[in-house]
C-alpha positions, 0 to 999 in steps of 0.5 A: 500500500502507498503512502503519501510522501511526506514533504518538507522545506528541505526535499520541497523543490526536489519533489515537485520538479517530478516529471510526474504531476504532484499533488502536495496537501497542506494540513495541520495535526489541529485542523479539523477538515484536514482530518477529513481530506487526509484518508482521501489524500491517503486513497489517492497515493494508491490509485495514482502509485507510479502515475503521480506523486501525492505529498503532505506538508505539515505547515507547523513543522515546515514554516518556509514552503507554506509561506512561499506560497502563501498557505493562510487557510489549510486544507490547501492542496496545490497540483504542480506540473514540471515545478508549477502550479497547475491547479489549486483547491482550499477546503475539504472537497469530495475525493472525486474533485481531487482525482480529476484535478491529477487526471487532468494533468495526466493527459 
């Protein structure tokens, strides 16, 4: 079973400039709708094993990307294509969201 890859301010760059698309959730151990998205984001790291990376990032732990990218209201969840953002998404949102934003860039 796969697991999301956990990211942090040291491994942020090297992850997101896959030549997979990447989903990274930004989450907190306090957050309550975090604790909602966060079995889904686990779901997803097994149905895209190999076709795409799912990550989290704890912002209390790695201060420097959440501020690079300007994370103010948690659950964010960014989609990055060859190092960019590609898509984004605020709030807990129904796996299926998710699923088509990666979908989308794997086309």
């Amino acid at each position: 079973m796969s697991k999301p890859v956990e990211i942090t301010d040291s491994n942020f760059e090297e992850i997101i400039n896959s030549d997979k698309p990447v989903l990274v959730d930004f989450w907190a151990e306090w957050c309550g709708p975090c604790k909602m998205i966060g079995p889904l984001v686990e779901e997803l790291a097994n149905e895209f094993e190999g076709k795409a990376i799912i990550g989290k990032v704890d912002v209390d732990t790695n201060p420097e990307v959440s501020a690079k990218f300007g994370i103010r209201s948690i659950p964010t969840l960014l989609v990055f294509k060859g190092g960019k953002i590609v898509d984004k998404q605020v709030g807990a949102v129904p796996k299926s969201v998710l699923s088509e934003k990666i979908e989308a860039q794997l086309a």
